[in-house]
Backbone as a chain_set.jsonl record, in Angstrom:
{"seq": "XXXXXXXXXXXXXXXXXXXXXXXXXXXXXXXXXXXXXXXXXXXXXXXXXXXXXXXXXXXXXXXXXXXXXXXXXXXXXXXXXXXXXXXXXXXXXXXXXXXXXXXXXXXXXXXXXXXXXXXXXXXXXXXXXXXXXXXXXXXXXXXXXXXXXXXXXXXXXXXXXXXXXXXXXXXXXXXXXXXXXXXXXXXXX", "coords": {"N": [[26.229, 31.534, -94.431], [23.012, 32.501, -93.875], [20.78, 35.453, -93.172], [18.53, 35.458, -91.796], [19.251, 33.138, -90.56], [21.66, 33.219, -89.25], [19.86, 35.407, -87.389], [19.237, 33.607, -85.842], [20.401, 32.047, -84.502], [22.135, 33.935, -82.872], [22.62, 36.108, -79.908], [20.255, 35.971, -77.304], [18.99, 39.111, -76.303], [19.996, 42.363, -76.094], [23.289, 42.876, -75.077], [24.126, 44.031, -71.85], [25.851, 45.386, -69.146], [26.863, 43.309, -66.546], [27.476, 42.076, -63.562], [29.313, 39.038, -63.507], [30.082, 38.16, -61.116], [27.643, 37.975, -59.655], [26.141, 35.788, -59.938], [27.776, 33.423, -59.831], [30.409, 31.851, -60.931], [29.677, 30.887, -63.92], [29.043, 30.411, -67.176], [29.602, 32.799, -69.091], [28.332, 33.618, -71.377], [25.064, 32.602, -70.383], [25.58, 34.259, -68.121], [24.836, 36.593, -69.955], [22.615, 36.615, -71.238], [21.113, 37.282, -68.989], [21.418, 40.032, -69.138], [20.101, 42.744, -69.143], [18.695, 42.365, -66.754], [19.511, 43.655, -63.441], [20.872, 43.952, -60.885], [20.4, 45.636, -57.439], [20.809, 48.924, -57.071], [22.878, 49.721, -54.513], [23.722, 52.118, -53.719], [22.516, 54.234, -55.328], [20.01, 52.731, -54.605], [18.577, 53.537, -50.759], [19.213, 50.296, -49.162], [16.897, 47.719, -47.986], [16.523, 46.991, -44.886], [16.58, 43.986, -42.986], [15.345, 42.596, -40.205], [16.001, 39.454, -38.444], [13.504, 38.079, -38.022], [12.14, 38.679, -39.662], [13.86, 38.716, -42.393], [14.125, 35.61, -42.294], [11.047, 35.031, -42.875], [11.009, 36.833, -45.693], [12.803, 35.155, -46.301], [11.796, 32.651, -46.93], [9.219, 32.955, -49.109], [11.387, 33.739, -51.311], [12.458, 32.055, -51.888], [11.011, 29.649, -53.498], [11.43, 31.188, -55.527], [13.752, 31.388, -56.219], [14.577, 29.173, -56.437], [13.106, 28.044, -59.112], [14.477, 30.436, -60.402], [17.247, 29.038, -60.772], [17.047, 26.71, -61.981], [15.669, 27.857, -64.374], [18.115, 28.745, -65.169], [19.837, 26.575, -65.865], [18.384, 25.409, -67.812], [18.501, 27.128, -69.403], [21.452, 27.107, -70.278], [21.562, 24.548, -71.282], [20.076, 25.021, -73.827], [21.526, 27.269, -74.343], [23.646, 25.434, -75.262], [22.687, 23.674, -77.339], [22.075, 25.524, -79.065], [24.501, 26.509, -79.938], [25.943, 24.215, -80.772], [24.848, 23.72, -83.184], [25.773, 26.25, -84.281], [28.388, 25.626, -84.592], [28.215, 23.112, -86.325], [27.29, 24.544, -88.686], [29.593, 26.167, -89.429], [31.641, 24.113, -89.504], [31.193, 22.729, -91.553], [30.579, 24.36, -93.616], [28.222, 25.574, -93.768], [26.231, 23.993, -93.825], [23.032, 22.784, -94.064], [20.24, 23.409, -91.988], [17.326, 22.249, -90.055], [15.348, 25.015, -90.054], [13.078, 24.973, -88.315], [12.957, 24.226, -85.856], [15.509, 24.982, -84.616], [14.414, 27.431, -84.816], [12.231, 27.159, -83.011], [13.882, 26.501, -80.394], [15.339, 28.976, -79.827], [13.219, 30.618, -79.285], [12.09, 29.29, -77.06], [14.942, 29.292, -75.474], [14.698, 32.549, -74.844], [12.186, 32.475, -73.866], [12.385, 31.326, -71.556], [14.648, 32.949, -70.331], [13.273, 34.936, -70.108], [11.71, 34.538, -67.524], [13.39, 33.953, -65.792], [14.354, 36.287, -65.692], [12.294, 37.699, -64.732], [12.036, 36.54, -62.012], [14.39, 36.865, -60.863], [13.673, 39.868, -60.719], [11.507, 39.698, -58.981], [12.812, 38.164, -56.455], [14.329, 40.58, -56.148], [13.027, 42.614, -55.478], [12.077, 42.399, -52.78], [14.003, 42.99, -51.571], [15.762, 41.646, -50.988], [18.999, 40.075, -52.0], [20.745, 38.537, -54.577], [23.668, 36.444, -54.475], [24.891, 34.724, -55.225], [23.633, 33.339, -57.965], [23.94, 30.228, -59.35], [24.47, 28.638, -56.996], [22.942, 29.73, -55.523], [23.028, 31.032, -53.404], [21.831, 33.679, -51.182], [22.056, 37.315, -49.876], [20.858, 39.39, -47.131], [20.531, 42.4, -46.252], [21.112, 43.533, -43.367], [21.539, 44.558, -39.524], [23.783, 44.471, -36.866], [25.368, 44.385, -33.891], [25.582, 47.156, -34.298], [26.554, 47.558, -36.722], [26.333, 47.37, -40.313], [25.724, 44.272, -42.02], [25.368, 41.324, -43.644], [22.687, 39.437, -43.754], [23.425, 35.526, -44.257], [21.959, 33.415, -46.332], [21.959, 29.85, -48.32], [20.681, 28.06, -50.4], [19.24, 25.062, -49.253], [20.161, 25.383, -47.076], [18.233, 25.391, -43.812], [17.838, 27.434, -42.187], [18.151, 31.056, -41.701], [21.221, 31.482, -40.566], [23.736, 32.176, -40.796], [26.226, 35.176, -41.106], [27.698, 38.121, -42.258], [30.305, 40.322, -42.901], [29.952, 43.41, -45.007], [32.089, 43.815, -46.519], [33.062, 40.998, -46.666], [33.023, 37.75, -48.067], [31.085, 35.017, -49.008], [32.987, 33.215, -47.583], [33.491, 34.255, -45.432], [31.404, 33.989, -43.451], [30.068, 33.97, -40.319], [28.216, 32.322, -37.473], [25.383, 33.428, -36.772], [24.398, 33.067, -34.119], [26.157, 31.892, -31.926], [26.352, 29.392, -30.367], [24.495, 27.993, -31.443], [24.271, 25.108, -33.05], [22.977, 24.28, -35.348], [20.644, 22.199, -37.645], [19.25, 20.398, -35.957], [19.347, 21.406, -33.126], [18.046, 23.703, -33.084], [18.254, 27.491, -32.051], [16.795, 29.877, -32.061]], "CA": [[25.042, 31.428, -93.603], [21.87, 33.388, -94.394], [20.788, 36.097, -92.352], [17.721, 34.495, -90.864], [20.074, 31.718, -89.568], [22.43, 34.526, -88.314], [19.38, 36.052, -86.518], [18.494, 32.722, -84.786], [21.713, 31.674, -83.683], [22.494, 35.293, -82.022], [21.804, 35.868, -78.489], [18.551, 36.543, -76.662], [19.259, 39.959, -76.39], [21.355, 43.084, -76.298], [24.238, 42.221, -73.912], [23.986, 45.222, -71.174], [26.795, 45.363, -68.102], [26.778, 42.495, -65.639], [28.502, 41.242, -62.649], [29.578, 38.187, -63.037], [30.126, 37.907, -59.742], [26.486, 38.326, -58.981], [25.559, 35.114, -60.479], [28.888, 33.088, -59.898], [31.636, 31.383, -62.049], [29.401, 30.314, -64.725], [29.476, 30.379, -68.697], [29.436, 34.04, -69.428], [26.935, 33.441, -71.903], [23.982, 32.521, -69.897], [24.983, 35.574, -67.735], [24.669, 37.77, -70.813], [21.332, 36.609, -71.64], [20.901, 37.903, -68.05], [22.297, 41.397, -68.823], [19.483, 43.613, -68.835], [18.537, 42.88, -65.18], [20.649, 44.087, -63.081], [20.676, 44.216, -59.126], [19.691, 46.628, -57.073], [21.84, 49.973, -56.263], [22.811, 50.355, -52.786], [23.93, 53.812, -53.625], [20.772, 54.854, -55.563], [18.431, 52.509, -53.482], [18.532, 52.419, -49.967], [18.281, 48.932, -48.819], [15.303, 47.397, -46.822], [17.346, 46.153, -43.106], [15.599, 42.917, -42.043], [15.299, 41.567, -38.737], [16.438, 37.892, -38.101], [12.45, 37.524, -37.941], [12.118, 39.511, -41.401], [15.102, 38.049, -43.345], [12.774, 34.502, -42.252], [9.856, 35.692, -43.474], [11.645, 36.821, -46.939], [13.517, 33.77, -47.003], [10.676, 31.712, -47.16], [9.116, 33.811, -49.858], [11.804, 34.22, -52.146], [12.903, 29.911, -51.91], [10.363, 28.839, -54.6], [11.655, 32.008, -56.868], [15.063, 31.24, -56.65], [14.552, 27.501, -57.407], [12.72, 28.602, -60.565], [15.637, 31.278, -61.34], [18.399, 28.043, -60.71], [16.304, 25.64, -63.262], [16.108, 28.456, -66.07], [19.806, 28.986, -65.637], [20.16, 25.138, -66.384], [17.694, 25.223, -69.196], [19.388, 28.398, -70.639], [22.769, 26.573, -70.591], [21.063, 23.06, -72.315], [19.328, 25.31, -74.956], [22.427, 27.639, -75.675], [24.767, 23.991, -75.34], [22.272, 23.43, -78.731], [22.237, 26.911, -80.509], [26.332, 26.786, -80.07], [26.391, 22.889, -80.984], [24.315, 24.14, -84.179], [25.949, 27.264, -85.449], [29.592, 25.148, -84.879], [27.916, 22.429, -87.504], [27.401, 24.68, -89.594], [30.717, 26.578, -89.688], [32.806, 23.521, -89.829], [30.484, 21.899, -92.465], [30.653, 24.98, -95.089], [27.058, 26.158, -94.166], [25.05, 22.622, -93.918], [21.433, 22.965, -94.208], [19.562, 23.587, -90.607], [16.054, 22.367, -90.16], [14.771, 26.43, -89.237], [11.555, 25.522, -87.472], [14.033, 23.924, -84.531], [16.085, 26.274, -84.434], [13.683, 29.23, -84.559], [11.752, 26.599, -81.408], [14.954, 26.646, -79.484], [15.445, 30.515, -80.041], [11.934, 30.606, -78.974], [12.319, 28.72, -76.086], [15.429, 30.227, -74.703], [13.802, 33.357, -74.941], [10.869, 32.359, -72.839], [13.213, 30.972, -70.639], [15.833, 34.246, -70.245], [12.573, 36.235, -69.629], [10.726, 33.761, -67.059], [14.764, 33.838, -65.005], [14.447, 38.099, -65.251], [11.051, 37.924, -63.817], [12.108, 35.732, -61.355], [15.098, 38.114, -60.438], [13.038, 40.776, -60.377], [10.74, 39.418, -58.052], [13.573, 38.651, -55.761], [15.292, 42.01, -55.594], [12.239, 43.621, -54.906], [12.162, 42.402, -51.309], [14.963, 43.713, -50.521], [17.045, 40.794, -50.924], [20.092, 40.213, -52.838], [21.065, 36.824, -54.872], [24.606, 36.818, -54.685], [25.417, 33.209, -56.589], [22.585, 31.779, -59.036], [24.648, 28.904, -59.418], [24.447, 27.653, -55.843], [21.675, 29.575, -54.523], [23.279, 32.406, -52.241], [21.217, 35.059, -51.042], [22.03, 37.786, -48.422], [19.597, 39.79, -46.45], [20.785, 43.619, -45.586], [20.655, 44.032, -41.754], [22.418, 45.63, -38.909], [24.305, 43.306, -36.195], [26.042, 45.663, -33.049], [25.621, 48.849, -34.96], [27.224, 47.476, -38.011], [25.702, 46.878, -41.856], [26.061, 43.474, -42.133], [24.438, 40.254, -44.459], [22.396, 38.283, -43.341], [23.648, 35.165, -45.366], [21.61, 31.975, -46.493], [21.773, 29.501, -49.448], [19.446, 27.365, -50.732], [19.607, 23.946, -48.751], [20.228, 25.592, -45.458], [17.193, 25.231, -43.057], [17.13, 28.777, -41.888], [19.358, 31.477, -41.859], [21.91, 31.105, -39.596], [24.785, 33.103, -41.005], [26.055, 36.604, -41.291], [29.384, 38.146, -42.864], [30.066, 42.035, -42.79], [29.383, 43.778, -46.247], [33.183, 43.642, -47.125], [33.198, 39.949, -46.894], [31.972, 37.379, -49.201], [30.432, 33.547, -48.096], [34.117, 32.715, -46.963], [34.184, 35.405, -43.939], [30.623, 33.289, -42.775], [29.873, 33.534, -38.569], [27.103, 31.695, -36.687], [23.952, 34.38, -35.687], [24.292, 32.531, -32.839], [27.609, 30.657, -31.808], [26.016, 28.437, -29.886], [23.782, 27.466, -32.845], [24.869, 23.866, -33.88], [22.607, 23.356, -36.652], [18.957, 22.19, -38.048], [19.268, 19.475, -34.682], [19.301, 22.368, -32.102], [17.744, 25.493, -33.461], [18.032, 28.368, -30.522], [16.031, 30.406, -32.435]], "C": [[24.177, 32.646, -93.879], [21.476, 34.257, -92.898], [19.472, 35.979, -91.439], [18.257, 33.199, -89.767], [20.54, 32.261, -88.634], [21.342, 34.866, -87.092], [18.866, 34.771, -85.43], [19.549, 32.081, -84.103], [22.832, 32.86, -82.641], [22.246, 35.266, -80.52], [20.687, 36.6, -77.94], [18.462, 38.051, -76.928], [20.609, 40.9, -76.141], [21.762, 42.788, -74.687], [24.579, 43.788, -72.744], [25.25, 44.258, -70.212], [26.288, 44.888, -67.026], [27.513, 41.802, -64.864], [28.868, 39.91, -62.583], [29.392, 37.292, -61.994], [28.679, 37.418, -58.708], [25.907, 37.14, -59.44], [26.62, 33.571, -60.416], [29.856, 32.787, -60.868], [30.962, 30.647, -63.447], [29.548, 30.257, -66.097], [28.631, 31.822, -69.086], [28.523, 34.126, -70.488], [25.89, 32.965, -71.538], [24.479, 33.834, -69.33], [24.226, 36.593, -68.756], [23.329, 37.851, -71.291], [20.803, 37.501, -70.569], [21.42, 39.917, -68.138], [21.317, 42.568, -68.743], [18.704, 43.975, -67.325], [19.481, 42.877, -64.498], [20.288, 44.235, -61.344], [20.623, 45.19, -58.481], [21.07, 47.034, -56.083], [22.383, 49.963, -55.21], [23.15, 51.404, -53.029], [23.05, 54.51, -54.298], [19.913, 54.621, -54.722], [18.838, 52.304, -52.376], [17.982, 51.274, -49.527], [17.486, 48.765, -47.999], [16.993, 46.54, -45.559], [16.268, 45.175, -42.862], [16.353, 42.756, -41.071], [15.996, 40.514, -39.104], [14.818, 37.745, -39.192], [12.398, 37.038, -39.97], [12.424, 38.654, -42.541], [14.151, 36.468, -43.583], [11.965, 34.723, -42.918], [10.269, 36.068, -45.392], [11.899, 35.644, -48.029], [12.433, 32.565, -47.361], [9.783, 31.991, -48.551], [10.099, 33.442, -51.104], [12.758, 32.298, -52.603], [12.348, 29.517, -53.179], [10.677, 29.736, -55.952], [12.921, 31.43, -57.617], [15.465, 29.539, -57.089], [14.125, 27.514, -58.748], [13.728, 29.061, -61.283], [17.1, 29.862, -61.901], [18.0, 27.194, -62.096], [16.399, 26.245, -64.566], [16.994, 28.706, -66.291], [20.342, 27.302, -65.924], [19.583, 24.97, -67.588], [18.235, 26.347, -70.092], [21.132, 27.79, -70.552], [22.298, 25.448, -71.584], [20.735, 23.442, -73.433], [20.872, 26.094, -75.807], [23.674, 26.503, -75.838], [24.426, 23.909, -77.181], [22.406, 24.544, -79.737], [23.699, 26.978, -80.75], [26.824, 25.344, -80.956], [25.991, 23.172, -82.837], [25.291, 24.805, -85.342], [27.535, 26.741, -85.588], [29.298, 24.195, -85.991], [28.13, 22.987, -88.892], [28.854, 25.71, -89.842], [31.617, 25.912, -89.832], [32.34, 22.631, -90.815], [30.591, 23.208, -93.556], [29.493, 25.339, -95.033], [25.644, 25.02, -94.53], [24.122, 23.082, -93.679], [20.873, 22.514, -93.088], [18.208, 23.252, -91.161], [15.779, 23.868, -89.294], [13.887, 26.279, -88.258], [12.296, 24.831, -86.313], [14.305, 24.635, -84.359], [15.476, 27.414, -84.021], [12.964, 28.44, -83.082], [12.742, 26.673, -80.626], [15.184, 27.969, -79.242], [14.401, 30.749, -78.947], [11.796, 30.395, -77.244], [13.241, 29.44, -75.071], [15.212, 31.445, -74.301], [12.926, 33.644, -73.922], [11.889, 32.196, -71.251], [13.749, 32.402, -69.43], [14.498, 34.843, -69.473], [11.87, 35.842, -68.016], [12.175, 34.248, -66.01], [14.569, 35.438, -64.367], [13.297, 38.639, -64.308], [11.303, 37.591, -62.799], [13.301, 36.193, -60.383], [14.77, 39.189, -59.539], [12.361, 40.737, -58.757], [11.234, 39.285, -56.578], [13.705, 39.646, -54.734], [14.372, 42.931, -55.126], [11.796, 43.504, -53.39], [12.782, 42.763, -50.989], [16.356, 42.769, -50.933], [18.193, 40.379, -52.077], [21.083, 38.526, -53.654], [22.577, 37.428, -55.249], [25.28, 35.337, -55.42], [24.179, 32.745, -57.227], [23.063, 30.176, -58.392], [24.603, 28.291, -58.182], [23.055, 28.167, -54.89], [22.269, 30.768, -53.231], [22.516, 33.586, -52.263], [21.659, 35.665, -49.65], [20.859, 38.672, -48.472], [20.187, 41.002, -45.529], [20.582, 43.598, -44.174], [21.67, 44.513, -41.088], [22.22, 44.505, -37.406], [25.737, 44.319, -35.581], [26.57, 46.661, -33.651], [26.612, 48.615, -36.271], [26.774, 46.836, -39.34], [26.359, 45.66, -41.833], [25.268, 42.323, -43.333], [24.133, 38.941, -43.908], [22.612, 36.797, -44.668], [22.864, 33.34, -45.083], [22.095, 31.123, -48.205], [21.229, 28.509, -49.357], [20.006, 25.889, -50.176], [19.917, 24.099, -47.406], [18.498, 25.39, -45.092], [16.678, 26.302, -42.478], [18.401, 29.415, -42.094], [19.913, 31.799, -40.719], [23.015, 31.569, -39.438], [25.154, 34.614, -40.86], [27.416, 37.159, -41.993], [29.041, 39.913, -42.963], [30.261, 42.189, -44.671], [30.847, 43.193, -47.369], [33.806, 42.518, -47.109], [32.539, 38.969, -47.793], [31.438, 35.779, -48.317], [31.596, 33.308, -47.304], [34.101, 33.378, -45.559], [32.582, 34.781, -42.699], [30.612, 33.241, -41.551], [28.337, 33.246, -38.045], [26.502, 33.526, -36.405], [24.571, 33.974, -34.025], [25.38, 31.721, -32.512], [27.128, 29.514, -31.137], [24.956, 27.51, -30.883], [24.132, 26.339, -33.116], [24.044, 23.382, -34.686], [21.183, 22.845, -36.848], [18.409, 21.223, -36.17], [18.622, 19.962, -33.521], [19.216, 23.443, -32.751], [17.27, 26.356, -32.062], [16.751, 29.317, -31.368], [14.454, 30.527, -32.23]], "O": [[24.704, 33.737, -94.096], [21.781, 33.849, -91.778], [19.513, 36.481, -90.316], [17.849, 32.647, -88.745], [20.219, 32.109, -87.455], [21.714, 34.688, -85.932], [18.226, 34.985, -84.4], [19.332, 31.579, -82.999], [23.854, 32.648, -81.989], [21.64, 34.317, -80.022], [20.36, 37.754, -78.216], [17.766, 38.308, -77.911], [21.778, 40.532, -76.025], [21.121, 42.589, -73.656], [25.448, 44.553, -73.163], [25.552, 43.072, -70.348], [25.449, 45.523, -66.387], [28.227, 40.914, -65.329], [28.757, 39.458, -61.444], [28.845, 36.193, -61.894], [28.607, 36.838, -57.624], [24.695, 37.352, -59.395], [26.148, 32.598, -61.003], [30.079, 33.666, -61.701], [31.686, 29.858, -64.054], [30.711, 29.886, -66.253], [27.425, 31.934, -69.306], [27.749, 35.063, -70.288], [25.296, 32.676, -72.576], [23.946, 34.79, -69.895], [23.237, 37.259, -68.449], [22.851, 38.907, -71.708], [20.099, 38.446, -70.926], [21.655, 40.71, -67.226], [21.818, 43.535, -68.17], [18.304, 45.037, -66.849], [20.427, 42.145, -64.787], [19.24, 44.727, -60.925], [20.938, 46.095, -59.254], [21.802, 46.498, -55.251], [21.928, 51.055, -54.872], [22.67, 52.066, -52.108], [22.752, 55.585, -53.779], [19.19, 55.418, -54.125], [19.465, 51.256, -52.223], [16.777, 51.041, -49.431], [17.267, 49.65, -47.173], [17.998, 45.845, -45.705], [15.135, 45.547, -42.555], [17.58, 42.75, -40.964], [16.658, 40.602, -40.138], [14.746, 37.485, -40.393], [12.494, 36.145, -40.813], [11.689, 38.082, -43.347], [13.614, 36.163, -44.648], [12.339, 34.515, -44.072], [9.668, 35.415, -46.245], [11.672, 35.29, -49.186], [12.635, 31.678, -48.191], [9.667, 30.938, -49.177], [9.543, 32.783, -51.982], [13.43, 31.827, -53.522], [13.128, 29.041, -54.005], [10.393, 29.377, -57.094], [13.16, 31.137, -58.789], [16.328, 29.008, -57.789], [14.847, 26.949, -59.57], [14.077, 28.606, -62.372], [17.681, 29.793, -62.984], [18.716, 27.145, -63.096], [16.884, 25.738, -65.577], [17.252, 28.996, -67.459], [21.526, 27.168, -66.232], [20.221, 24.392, -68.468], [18.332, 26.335, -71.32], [21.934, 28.607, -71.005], [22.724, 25.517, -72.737], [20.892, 22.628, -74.343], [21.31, 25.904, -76.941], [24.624, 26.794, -76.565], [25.264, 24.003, -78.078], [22.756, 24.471, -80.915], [24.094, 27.515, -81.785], [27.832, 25.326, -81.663], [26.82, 22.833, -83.681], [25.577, 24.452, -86.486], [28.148, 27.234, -86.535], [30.152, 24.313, -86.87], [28.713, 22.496, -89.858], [28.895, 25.892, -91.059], [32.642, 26.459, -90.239], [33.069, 21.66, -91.018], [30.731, 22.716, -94.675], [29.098, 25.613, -96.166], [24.595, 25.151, -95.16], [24.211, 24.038, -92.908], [20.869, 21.292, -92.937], [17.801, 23.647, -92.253], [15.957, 23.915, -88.076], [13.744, 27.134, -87.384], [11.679, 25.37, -85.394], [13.531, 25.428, -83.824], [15.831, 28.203, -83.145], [13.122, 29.066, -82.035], [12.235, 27.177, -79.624], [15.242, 28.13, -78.023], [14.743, 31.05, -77.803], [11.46, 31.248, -76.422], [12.803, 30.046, -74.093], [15.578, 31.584, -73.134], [12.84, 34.673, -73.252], [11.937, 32.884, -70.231], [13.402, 32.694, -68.285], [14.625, 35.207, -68.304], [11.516, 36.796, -67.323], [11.804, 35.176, -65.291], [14.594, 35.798, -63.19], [13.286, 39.559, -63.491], [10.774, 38.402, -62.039], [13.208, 35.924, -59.185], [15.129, 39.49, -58.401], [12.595, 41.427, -57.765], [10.676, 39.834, -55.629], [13.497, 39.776, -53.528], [14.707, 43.919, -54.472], [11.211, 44.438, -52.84], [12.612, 43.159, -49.836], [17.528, 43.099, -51.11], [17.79, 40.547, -53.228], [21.867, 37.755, -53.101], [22.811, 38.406, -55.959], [26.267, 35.344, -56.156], [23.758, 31.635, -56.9], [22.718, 29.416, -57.487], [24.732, 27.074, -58.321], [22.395, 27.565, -54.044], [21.598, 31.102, -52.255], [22.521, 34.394, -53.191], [21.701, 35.036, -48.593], [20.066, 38.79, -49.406], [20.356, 40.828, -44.322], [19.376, 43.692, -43.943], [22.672, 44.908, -41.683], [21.205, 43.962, -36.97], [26.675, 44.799, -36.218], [27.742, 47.035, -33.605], [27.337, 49.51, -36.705], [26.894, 45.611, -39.376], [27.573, 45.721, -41.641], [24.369, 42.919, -43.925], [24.766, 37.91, -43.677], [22.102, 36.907, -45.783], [23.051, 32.484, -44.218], [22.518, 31.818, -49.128], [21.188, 27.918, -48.278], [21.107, 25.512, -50.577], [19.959, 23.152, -46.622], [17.651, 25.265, -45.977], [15.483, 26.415, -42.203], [19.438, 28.872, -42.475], [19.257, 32.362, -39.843], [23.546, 31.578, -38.328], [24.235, 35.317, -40.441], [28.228, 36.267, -42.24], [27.975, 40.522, -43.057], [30.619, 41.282, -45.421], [30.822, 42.543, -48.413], [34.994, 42.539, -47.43], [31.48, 39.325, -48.309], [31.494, 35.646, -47.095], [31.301, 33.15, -46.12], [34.768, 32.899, -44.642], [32.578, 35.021, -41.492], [31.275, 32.256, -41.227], [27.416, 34.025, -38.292], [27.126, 34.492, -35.967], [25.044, 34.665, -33.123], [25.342, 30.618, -33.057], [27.694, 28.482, -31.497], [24.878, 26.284, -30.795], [24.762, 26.654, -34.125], [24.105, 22.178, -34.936], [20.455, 23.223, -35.929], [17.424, 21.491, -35.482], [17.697, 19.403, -32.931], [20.195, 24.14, -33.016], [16.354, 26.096, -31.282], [15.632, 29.143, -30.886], [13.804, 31.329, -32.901]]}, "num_chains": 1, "name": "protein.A"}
């Protein structure tokens, strides 16, 4: 394989240190495209504390980003499904002859993609708020709940946010704002 092929079947960029975790269980190669943004410190930055109100206000806001970010992490899996489906052709074929101007459009593409996802990140984390799964859409929301750092926790398909979990828990440790809360039906709020 020629080294133009090489450079189009490589990945987006250089692969920087990324949580996993921060994005969920997905195919470690879309994170990696993701590896140069990176989430925001809590021990460099302090975080922004929302309100209930706030966190609302955010969440509303940051809904149409993170539907964007979800879509280019589907289109950056479909595109590298093809650059992987590609460069296996030609390694179990002996180096079969690629049409380039595909290839270099798919490159191209993912590319646009990867960068359109980082923006879209970005944009995010700069409220304050914290995407803790891509893949499903989890975001928490720094706040403070009887004198204790806590997350406010939504994901995409809830109706408001309604959750909370202390820092050292993850979605599983999940308690009602409101216990009496039962749901989009009866909002106390």
């Amino acid at each position: 394989m020629n080294e133009n092929r090489t450079a189009l079947l490589g990945p987006a960029s250089n692969v920087a240190e990324i949580k996993l975790s921060k994005f969920g269980r997905g195919n470690p190669k879309l994170s990696a495209h993701l590896g140069k943004w990176k989430p925001m410190d809590h021990e460099e930055n302090e975080p922004k504390l929302f309100s209930l109100s706030e966190a609302e206000h955010a969440r509303r806001q940051v809904e149409p980003l993170l539907i964007d970010a979800m879509e280019g992490r589907r289109q950056m899996g479909d595109l590298e499904e093809s650059l992987s489906a590609v460069a296996n052709r030609i390694q179990i074929m002996g180096g079969v002859t690629i049409d380039y101007d595909v290839v270099a459009r798919m490159r191209a593409d993912l590319n646009k993609v990867v960068a359109k996802v980082r923006d879209d990140l970005d944009q995010i984390q700069a409220t304050g708020c914290i995407v803790k799964d891509l893949d499903s859409g989890l975001v928490d929301f720094p706040s403070v709940i009887r004198d204790e750092e806590v997350y406010l926790c939504w994901r995409l398909g809830e109706d408001r946010i309604r959750f909370y979990h202390r820092q050292d828990e993850g979605f599983s440790g999940r308690k009602p704002i409101d216990p009496e809360d039962t749901g989009p039906q009866h909002p106390i709020q």
